[in-house]
C-alpha positions in Angstrom: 13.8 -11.7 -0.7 14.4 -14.9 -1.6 11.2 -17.4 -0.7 8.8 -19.8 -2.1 4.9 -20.0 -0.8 1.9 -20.0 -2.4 0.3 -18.0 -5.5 -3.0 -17.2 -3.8 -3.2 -13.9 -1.7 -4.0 -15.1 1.4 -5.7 -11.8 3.4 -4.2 -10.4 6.6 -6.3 -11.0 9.4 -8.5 -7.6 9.8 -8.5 -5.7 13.4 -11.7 -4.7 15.1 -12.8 -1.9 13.3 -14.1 -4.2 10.3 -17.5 -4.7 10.8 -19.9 -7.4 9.3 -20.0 -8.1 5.5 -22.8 -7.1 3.8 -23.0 -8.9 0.2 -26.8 -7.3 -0.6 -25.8 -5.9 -4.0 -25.5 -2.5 -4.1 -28.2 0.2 -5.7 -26.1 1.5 -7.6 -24.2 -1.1 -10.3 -20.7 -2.1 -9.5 -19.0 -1.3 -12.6 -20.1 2.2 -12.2 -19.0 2.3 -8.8 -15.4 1.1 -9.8 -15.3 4.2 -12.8 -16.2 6.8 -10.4 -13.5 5.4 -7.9 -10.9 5.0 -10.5 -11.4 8.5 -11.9 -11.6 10.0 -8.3 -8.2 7.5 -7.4 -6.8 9.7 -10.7 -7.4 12.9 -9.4 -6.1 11.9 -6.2 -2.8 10.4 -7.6 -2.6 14.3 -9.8 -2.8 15.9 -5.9 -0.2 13.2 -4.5 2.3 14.3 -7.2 2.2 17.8 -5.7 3.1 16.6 -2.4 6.4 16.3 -0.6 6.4 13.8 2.4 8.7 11.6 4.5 8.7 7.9 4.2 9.9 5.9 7.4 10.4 1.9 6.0 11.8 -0.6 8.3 12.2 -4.5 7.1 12.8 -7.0 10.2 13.8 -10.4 10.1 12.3 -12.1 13.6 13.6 -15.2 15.4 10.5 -17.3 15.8 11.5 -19.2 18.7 12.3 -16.0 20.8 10.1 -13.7 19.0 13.0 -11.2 18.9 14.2 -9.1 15.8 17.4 -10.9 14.5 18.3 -8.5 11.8 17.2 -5.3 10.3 17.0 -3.0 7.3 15.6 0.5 7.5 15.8 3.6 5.4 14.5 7.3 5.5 13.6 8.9 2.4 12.0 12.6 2.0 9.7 12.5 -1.2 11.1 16.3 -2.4 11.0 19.0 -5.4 14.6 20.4 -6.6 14.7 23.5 -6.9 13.6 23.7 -10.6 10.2 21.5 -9.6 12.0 18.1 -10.7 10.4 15.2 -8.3 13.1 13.4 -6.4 13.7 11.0 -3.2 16.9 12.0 -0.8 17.9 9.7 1.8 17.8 10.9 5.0 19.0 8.0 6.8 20.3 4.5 5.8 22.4 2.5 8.3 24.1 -0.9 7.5 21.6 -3.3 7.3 21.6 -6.0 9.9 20.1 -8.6 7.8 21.7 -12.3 8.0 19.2 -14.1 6.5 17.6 -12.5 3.8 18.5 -9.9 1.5 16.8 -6.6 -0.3 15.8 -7.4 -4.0 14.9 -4.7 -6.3 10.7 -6.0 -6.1 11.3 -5.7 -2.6 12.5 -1.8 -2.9 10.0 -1.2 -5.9 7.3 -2.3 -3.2 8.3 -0.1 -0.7 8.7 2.6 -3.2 5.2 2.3 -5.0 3.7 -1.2 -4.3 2.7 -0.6 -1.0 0.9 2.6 -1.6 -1.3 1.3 -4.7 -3.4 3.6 -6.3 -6.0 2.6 -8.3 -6.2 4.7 -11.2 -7.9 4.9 -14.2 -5.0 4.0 -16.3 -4.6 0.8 -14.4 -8.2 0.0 -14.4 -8.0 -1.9 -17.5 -5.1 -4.2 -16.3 -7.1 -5.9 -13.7 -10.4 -7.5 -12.7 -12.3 -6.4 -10.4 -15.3 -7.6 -8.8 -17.6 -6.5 -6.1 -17.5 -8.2 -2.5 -20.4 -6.5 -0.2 -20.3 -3.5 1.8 -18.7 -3.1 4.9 -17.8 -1.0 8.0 -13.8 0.5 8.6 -14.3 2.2 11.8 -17.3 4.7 11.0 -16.8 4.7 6.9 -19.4 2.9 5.1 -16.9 1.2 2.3 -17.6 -0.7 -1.1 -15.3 -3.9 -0.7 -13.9 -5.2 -4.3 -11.9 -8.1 -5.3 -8.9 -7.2 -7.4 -6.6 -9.0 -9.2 -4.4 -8.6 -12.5 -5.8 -9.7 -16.2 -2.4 -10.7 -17.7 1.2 -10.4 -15.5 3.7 -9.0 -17.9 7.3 -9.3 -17.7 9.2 -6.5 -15.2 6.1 -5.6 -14.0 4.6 -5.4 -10.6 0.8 -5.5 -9.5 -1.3 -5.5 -6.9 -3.9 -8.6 -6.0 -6.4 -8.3 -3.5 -9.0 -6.3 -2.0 -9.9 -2.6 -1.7 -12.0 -0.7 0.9 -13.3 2.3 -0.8 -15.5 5.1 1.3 -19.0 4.9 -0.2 -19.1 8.9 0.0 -15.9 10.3 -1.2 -15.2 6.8 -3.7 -11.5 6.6 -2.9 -9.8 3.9 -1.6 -9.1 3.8 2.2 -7.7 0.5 2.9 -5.9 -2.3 1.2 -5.0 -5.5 1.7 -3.3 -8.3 -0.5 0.1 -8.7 -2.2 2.2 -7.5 -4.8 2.7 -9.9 -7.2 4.3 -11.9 -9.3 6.8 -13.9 -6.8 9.6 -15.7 -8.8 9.1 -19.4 -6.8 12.4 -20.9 -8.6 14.2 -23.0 -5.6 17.7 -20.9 -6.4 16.2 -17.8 -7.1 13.2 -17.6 -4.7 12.1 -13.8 -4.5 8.9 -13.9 -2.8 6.6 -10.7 -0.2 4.6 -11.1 2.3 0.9 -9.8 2.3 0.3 -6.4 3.7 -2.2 -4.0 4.9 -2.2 -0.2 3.6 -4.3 2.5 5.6 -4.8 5.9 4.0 -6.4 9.0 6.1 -7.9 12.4 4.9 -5.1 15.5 4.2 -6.4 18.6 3.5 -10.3 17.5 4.0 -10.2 15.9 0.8 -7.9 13.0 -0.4 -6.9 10.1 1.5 -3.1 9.7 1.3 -1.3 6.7 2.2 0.0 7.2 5.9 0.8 3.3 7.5 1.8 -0.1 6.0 2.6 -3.6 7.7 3.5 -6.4 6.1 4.4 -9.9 7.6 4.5 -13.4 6.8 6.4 -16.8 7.0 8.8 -16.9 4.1 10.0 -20.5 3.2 13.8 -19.7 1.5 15.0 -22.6 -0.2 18.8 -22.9 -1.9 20.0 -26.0 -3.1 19.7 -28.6 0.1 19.3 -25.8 2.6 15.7 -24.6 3.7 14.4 -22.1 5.9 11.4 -20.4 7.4 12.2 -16.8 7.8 9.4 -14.3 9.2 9.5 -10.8 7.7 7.8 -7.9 8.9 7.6 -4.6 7.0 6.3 -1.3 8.5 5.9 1.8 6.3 4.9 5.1 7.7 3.8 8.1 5.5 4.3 11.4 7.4 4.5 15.2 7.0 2.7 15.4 3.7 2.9 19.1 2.5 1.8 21.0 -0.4 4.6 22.0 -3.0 4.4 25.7 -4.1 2.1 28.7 -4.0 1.6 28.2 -7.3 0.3 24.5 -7.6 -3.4 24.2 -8.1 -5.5 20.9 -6.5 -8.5 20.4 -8.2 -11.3 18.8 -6.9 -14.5 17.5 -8.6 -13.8 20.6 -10.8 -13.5 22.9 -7.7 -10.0 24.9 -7.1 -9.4 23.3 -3.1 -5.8 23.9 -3.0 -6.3 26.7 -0.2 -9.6 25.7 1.3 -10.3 23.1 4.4 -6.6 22.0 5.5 -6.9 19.7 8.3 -4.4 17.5 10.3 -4.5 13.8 9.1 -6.8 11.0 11.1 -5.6 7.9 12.0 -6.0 4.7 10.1 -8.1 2.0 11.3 -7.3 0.4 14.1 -3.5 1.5 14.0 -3.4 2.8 17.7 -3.1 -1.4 18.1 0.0 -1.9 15.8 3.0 -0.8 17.0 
C-alpha cells in the first residue's frame, strides 16, 4: 500500500489480559532462553509444514469521519497437499476488490502470506537482535517478553521488528506484536503496513499455531501534490488446522506425539473483544 510514516515500530495498544511488566532479570540467562525458543520455534515450524489449514484475510479501507468500511479486499485460501505431497495454496474465494483508495502491493500479500505469522526459527535467529524486556502475564501464561529487531535489512527481503511473548514453560512464541519491515517511504512510490498483533493457541496439546491477526493504523499516502490519511485494518484468521497423512511423523522434544493428546485449539488473548 502506498504510505509514508515513521521507521520506529510503534506497539499496538495491548488488551486486558497483559499483566504488569516485570524487568527482574531472569534466573536463567537470556541468551539461553532465546536458543531454547528458537530451536523449539524450529521444531514447531517442521510440525506447521505438515499441516493443511484455511486462511480467512480481509483488508478494509475505513472512512474516519463515519467510521464505516469504504472499500474492501478479502481472499480465502486453503493451505493444501496435492496429491503427490507437493505444498500448495488454492483460492477458495476472491471477489473484486472494493478498494478506491489504496491498492494490494506484493509486501502487502507476502505479509499476509508469511509476515504475519512470524516464526522465529533458528535459521533466522542470527539475522536479528534480540534483547530481553521482563516477564510478563498473557492471560494465565507466564511469558519471557523480548525486543526484536533485524541486524542488516537486505534488498527483497522482509522482516519482522518488535516484540515476542514466549510461554516461559513450553518456550514458544505466543503472541507478537510489531511490524514488518522495511517500508519504501519514497513520496511516488510510498508502500508502507500498519503494526499488527499475532495470537497463536495450542493444536494438538503441543505447538501453538498462528490462529488470529489484526492489523490497523493511519496510513499517510502521498503522490505528487495530493495527500491522504487512509486507515487500514487487516484481520487474519487461521482455522481448521489438520494433520497431513497417516504417515507423517511430529516430533516432539525427541518424542513421536503425532497420535498422542489432540485437543481443540484455545483462544487467543483477549480475542473474544476483537471482532
Amino acid at each position: 500500500m502506498s504510505a509514508q510514516g515513521k521507521d520506529s515500530f510503534t506497539p499496538m495498544p495491548l488488551d486486558a489480559g497483559f499483566g504488569r511488566m516485570d524487568v527482574t532479570p531472569p534466573s536463567v540467562p537470556p541468551e539461553e532462553i532465546v536458543r531454547e525458543f528458537a530451536a523449539k520455534e524450529t521444531e514447531f515450524q517442521e510440525a506447521l509444514n505438515h499441516y493443511t489449514y484455511r486462511r480467512t484475510a480481509r483488508m478494509d479501507t475505513i472512512n474516519e469521519d463515519t467510521g464505516k468500511v469504504d472499500g474492501e479486499w478479502f481472499e480465502v485460501d486453503d493451505v493444501i497437499f496435492t496429491p503427490d505431497g507437493t505444498r500448495m495454496e488454492r483460492v477458495v474465494s476472491a471477489p473484486p476488490s472494493t478498494l478506491t483508495r489504496v491498492m494490494m502491493s506484493p509486501s502487502d500479500l507476502q505479509d499476509l502470506q508469511h509476515g504475519y505469522a512470524f516464526v522465529f526459527t533458528a535459521q533466522e535467529l542470527p539475522a536479528y537482535n534480540v534483547n530481553y524486556v521482563g516477564r510478563q502475564k498473557v492471560d494465565d501464561l507466564d511469558c519471557y517478553v523480548f525486543e526484536v529487531a533485524p541486524k542488516v535489512i537486505e534488498k527483497k527481503k522482509r522482516y519482522f521488528d518488535g516484540r515476542v511473548w514466549v510461554d516461559a514453560k513450553d518456550l514458544q512464541v505466543v503472541v507478537s506484536n510489531g511490524r514488518m519491515v522495511p517500508d519504501d517511504t519514497r513520496k511516488d512510490q510510498a508502500d508502507l503496513h500498519p503494526p499488527f498483533m499475532t495470537w497463536r493457541a495450542q493444536i494438538d496439546g503441543k505447538y501453538w499455531f498462528p490462529i488470529y491477526t489484526k492489523a490497523e493504523g493511519n496510513l499517510h499516502f502521498g503522490s505528487g501534490y495530493v495527500e491522504e490519511d487512509v486507515y487500514i485494518r487487516d484481520v487474519i484468521k487461521y482455522t481448521d488446522y489438520k494433520r497431513y497423512g497417516s504417515t507423517i511423523k511430529v516430533i516432539y522434544d525427541g518424542e513421536d506425539v503425532t497420535n498422542k493428546g489432540e485437543q481443540p485449539a484455545t483462544q487467543p488473548p483477549g480475542t473474544d473483544k476483537k471482532k
